[in-house]
Structures are given as C-alpha cells and as structure tokens.
FIDREN-435114 format. One record per residue (C-alpha): x, y, z. Coordinates in nm, 2 decimals, always signed. Last residue first. Layout:
<pts>
[[X; Y; Z]]
...
</pts>
This chain:
<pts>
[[+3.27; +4.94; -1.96]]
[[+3.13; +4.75; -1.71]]
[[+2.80; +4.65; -1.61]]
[[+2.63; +4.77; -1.24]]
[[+2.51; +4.50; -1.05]]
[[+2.16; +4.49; -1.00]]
[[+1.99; +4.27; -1.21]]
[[+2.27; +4.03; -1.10]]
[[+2.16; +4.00; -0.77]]
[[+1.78; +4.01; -0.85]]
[[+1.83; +3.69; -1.08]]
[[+2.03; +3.54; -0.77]]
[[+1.74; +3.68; -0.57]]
[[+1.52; +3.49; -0.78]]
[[+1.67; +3.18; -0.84]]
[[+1.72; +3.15; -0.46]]
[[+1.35; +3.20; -0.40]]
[[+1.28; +2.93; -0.62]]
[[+1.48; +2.72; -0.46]]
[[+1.37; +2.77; -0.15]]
[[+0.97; +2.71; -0.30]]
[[+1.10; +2.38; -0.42]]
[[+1.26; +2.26; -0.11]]
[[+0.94; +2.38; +0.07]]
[[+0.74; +2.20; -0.17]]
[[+0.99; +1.88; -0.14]]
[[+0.90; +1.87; +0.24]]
[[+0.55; +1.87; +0.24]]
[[+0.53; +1.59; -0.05]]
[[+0.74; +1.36; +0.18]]
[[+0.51; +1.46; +0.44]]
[[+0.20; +1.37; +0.29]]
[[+0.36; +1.03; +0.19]]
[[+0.45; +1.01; +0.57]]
[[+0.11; +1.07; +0.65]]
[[-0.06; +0.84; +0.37]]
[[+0.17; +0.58; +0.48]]
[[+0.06; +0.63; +0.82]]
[[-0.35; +0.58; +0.71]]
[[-0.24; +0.27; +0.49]]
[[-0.11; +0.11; +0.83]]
[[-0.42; +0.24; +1.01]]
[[-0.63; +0.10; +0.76]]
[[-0.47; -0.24; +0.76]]
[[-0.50; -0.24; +1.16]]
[[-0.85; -0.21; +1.06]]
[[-0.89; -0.48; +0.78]]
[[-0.73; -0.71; +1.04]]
[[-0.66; -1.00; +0.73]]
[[-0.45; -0.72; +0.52]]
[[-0.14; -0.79; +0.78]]
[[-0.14; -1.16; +0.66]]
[[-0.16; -1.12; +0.28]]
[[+0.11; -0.81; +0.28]]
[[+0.34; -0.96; +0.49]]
[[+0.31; -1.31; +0.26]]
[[+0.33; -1.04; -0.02]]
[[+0.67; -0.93; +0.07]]
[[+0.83; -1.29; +0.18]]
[[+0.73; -1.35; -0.19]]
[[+0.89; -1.05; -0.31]]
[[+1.21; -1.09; -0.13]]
[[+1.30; -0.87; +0.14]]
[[+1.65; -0.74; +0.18]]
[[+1.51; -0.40; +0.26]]
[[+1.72; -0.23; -0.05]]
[[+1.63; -0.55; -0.22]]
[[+1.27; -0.45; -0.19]]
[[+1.31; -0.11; -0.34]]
[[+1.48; -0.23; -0.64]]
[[+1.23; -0.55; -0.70]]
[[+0.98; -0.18; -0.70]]
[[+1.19; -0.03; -1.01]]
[[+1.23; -0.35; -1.19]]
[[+0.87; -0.32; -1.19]]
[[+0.78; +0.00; -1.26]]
[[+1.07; -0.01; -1.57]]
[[+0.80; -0.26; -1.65]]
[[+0.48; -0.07; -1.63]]
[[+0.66; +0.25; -1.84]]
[[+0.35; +0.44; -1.80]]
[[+0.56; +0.81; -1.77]]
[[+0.23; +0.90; -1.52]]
[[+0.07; +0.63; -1.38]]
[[+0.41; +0.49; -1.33]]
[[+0.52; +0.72; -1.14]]
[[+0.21; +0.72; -0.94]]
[[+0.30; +0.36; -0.85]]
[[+0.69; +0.36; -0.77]]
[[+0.54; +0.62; -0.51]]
[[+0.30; +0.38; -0.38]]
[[+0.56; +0.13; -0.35]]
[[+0.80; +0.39; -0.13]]
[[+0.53; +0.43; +0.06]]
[[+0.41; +0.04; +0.12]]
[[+0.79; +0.01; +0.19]]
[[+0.79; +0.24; +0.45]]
[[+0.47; +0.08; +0.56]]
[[+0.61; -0.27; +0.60]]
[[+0.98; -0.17; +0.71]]
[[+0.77; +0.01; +1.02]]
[[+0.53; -0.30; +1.08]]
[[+0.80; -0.54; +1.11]]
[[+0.83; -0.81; +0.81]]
[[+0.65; -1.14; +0.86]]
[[+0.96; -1.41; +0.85]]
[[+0.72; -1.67; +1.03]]
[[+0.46; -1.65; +0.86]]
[[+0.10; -1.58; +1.12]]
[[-0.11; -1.80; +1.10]]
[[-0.46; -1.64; +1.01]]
[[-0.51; -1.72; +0.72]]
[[-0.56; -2.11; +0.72]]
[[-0.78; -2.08; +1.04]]
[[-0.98; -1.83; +0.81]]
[[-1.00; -2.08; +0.52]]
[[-1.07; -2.34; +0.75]]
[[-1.35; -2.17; +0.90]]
[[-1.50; -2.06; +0.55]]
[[-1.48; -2.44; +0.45]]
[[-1.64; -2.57; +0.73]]
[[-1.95; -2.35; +0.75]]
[[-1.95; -2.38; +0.35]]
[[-1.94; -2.78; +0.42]]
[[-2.23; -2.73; +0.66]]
[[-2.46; -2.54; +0.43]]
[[-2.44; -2.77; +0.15]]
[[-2.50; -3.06; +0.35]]
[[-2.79; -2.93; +0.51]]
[[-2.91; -2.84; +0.17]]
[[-2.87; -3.15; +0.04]]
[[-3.08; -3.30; +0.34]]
[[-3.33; -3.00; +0.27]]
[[-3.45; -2.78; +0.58]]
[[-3.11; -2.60; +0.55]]
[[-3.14; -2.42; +0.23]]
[[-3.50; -2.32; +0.35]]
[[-3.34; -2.15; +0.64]]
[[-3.06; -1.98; +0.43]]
[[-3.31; -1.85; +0.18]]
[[-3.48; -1.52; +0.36]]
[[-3.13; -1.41; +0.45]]
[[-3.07; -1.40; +0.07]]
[[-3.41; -1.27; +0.01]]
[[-3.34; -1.00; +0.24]]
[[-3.05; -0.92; +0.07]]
[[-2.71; -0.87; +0.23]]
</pts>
C-alpha cells in the first residue's frame, strides 16, 4: 500500500461523507467475507479436488499446444462427469477452497507432485520402450539370413 493511501484514510474519515464512505466499505468487505466463507454444502473432498485440478491442468497444456479451446472443453465436462461432479458444484469447490490462499497453495503444491509424478512415470515407460526397440533392432541385426 502507498503511503499516500495510508496517508488518506484519516482525512477520509474526518469528513461526514467520508465517515460514511468509510463505514459502508467496512460493512461491505465484512459481508462479502461472511458471504464467502460458508462453506457449500456438496464441497467436493480435498483428494477428488486436486485429482481433478491435475487432470484439468493436463486438459490445459494440451490445449496450449494442438489449441483446439473447445475440444478443451468438452474434454474437461469429460473429466468432471467421470467424478460425477457438475461444473457448478465444481467451481463452488473451487471458489470456497481458494478463500485460505495457503491451504490453496498446498493443494496446487500436491497437484504439482502428482503431475511431477505422472511425468516421472511416462519417461520411464518411454525410456523402456526405447530400450526394447533397440534390442529388438539388435536381435534381428544379429540373426543370421537364409539362403
């Protein structure tokens, strides 16, 4: 913040307007923050939430690359029936676990492990199969033609 935004919130409230001002801003943010912080009632469970969140990012960086923004879509309604969640019961989640900007972070932080993981696991697959083209290649390198 500013220092001549600090600097102005006294003289804001040495006015009558500006008393007003200021106290229907304190009242508004509070109520916007009571208003957030209930929690839905069909919330989906932490685990579905960041499987999805992986599965979305995914959907994402496919996207980024072939740019086909509504196959995308289509793609991610897909994932969320899998779960049996609908997209506004999604985004409700989404909406109320982003309020605790630090339980957020640790919930981006796992997806980023398990996306990590993912990636981990399909290099090895890759590198196996590479090896089996090769000794297969080797294999038949080496076996003698017939006549």
């Amino acid at each position: 913040m500013k220092l001549s935004c600090v600097l102005s919130i006294p003289n804001l409230r040495r006015s009558k307007t500006g008393r007003s001002l200021f106290a229907a801003g304190l009242i508004g943010v509070s109520l916007l923050f009571a208003g957030c912080t209930d929690r839905p009632s069909d919330l989906i469970d932490e685990e579905t939430y960041i499987n999805i969140l992986v599965e979305i990012h995914i959907l994402h960086a496919v996207d980024n690359k072939y740019e086909d923004y509504r196959k995308t879509l289509d793609m991610q309604e897909s994932v969320l029936e899998h779960y049996d969640i609908s997209i506004e019961k999604f985004d409700r989640s989404h909406q109320y676990y982003s309020l605790d900007t630090d339980a957020q972070r640790e919930r981006i932080s796992k997806a980023r492990d398990l996306l990590n993981e993912e990636l981990a696991e399909l290099n090895r697959k890759l590198v196996d199969m590479e090896r089996e083209k090769r000794e297969e290649e080797n294999e038949e390198d080496e076996e003698p033609e017939e006549e």
